[in-house]
N, C-alpha and C positions, 0 to 999 in steps of 0.2 A: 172667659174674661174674669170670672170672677175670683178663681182657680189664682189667676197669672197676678190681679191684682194681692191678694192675698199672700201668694209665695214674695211679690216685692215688700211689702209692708214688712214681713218675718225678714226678710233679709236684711231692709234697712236698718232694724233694731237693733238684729247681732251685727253691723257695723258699724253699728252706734256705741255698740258694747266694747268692740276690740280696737276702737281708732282711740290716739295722741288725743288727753286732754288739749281743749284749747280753753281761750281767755272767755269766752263766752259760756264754758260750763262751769267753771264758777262765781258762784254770786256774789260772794267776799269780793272779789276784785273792784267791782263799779263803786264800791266807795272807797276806793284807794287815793292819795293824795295827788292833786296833776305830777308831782316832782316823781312820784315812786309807778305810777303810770305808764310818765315817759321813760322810765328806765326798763321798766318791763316791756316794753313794745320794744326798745333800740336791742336787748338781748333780744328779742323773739326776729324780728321782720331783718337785722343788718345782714345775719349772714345769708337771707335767701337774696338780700338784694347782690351782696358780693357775687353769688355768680355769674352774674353778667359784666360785664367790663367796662362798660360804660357808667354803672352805680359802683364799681371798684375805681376807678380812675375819680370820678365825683368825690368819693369816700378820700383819698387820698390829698385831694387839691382842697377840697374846702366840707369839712366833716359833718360841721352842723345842718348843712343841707340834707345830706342823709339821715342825719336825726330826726329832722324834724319829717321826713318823708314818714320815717317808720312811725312816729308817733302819730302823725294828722292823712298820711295818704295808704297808709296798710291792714290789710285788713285777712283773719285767717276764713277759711272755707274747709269744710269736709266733705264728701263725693262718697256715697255709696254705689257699689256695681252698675253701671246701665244707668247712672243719673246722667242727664244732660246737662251741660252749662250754656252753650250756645248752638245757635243753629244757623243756617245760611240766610241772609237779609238783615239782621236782626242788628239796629246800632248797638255799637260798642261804644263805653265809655270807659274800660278798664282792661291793664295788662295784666298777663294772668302766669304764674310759678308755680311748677311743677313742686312739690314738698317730699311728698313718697306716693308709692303707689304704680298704678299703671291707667293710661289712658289711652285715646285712640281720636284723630282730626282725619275728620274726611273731606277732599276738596266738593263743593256745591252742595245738591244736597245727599250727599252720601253714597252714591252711585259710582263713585271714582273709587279709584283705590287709597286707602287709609294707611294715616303714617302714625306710627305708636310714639307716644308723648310720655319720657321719662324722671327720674328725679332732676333736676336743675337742668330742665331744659323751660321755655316758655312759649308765650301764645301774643299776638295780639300789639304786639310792641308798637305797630302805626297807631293808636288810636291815642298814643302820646303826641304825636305828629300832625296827625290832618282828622279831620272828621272820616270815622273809617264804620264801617258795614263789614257784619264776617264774613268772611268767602267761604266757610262750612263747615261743620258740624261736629263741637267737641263735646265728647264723654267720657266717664270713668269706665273702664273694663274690671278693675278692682278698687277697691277700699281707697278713697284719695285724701292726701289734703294739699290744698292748692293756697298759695298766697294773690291777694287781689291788690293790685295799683292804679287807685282810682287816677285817670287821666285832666280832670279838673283842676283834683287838692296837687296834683305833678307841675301844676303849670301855675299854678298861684303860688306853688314853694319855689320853684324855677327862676321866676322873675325877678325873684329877692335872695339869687344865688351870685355871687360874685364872682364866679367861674361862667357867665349867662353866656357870654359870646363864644366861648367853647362848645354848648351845648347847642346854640343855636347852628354852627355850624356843623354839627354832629347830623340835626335833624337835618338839614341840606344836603349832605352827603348821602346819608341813611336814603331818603328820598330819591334823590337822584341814581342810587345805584341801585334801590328797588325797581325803577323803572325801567332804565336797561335789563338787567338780569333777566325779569318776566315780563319782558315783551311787550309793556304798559301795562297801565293800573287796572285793567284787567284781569292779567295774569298774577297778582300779587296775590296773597294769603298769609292766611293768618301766624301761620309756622315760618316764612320767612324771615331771614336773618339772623341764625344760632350761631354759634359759641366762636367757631372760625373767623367767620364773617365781620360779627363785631368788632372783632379785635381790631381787623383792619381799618375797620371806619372810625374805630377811638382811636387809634392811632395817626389817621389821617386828620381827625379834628381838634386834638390833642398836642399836634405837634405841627403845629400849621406855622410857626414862627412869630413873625412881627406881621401878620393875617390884620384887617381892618378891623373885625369885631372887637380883639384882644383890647382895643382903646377903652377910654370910658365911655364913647359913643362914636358916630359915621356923620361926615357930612355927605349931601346928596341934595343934587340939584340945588346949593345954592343955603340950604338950610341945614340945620343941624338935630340928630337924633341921639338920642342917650338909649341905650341899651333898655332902660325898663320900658321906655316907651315903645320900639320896636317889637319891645315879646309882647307888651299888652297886645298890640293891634294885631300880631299872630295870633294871641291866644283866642280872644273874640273873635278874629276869621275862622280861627277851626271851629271853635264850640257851634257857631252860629250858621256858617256853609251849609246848605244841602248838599248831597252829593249829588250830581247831575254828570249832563254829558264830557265836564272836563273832569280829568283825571286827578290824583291828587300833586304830582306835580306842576300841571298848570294851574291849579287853585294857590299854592304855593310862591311863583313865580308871578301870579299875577299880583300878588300881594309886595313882594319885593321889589316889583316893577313900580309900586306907585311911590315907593321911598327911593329909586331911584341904586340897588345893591343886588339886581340879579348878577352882575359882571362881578362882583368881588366877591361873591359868594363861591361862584358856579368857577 
């Protein structure tokens, strides 16, 4: 043991030594101006969010929301060999980007077979969506650095997106086709829904037309809701839900059910 802990220690250093400066190894930065700050975050974090199609399509419609993502919801990480980030159970509160490097996700706790996690691919994207738990167990197999998108600061910049009904019907879609694909929310994990996949569901929420959300609000039942009010009362169900015996579609639904918008959503 003492042998094993040892060789990790030596190991960690010299990938301490050969990994991409980031913003937290230098000191100079923390007292930079907010103005030259945020400009250093939007070059570092926009083009890892461009990978995804869904923060490319956001980037495109309405820019400053990805601005303000990279500068308030981005954050970098480093992974030395055999570090772990997460493991099976464990709430998530954050999606996670692939930077460089090589990793490894094993479904439950690691007894399944493992799928190798590359540059611009990701992890974790439900915990934008619903209150989510990992389904199992991610590590570096080499030298990493991973970009983090905290799922909070995502839905408090969200809200105050004027592309909202877009996104809100992204996560609808997103949801609803996690749960067919794997068989219920069960079967869902953390690796589900890369590069292919999204595209269809930006494109399907993207191009919805004259869709209910795209207004400035929904009436239902009689009353009337505005767009920010809808996400608040989302955002508060997911942070706040435990996750119990319904699935995260039905935690979902059951929320759109009380405003009276599962049918024009779904």
């Amino acid at each position: 043991l003492k042998n094993d802990i040892g060789l990790y220690l030596t190991g960690r250093a010299m990938e301490k030594k050969r990994r991409a400066m980031q913003e937290t190894d230098i000191a100079g930065l923390r007292g930079l101006p907010e103005a030259l700050l945020e400009r250093l975050h939007i070059e570092i974090h926009s083009q890892v969010l461009g990978s995804h199609i869904l923060f490319m399509q956001v980037h495109e419609e309405d820019p400053a929301t990805v601005e303000q993502l990279c500068h308030h919801a981005m954050a970098e990480r480093a992974l030395v060999a055999g570090e772990e980030v997460f493991r099976f159970g464990m709430p998530c509160s954050k999606m996670y980007f692939m930077v460089s490097g090589k990793a490894e996700y094993a479904v439950g706790y690691g007894d399944e077979s493992q799928v190798i996690i590359r540059q611009k691919q990701w992890l974790s994207e439900p915990s934008l969506w619903v209150v989510w738990e990992h389904r199992g167990r991610f590590s570096a197999q080499t030298g990493c650095e991973i970009s983090e998108l905290d799922s909070n600061e995502f839905q408090t910049i969200m809200s105050r997106s004027r592309i909202l009904g877009s996104i809100q019907r992204y996560a609808a879609v997103y949801i609803r086709r996690a749960e067919i694909e794997c068989g219920g929310s069960e079967g869902w994990t953390d690796v589900w829904g890369q590069r292919l996949r999204i595209m269809d569901l930006a494109q399907t929420a993207f191009n919805a037309g004259e869709a209910l959300m795209m207004s400035g609000g929904a009436t239902a039942c009689g009353n009337s809701y505005s767009k920010d009010v809808l996400f608040h009362a989302w955002a508060c169900h997911t942070r706040k839900q435990r996750r119990g015996s319904m699935g995260p579609i039905g935690r979902f639904n059951l929320l759109l059910r009380r405003v009276g918008l599962t049918r024009a959503l779904y």
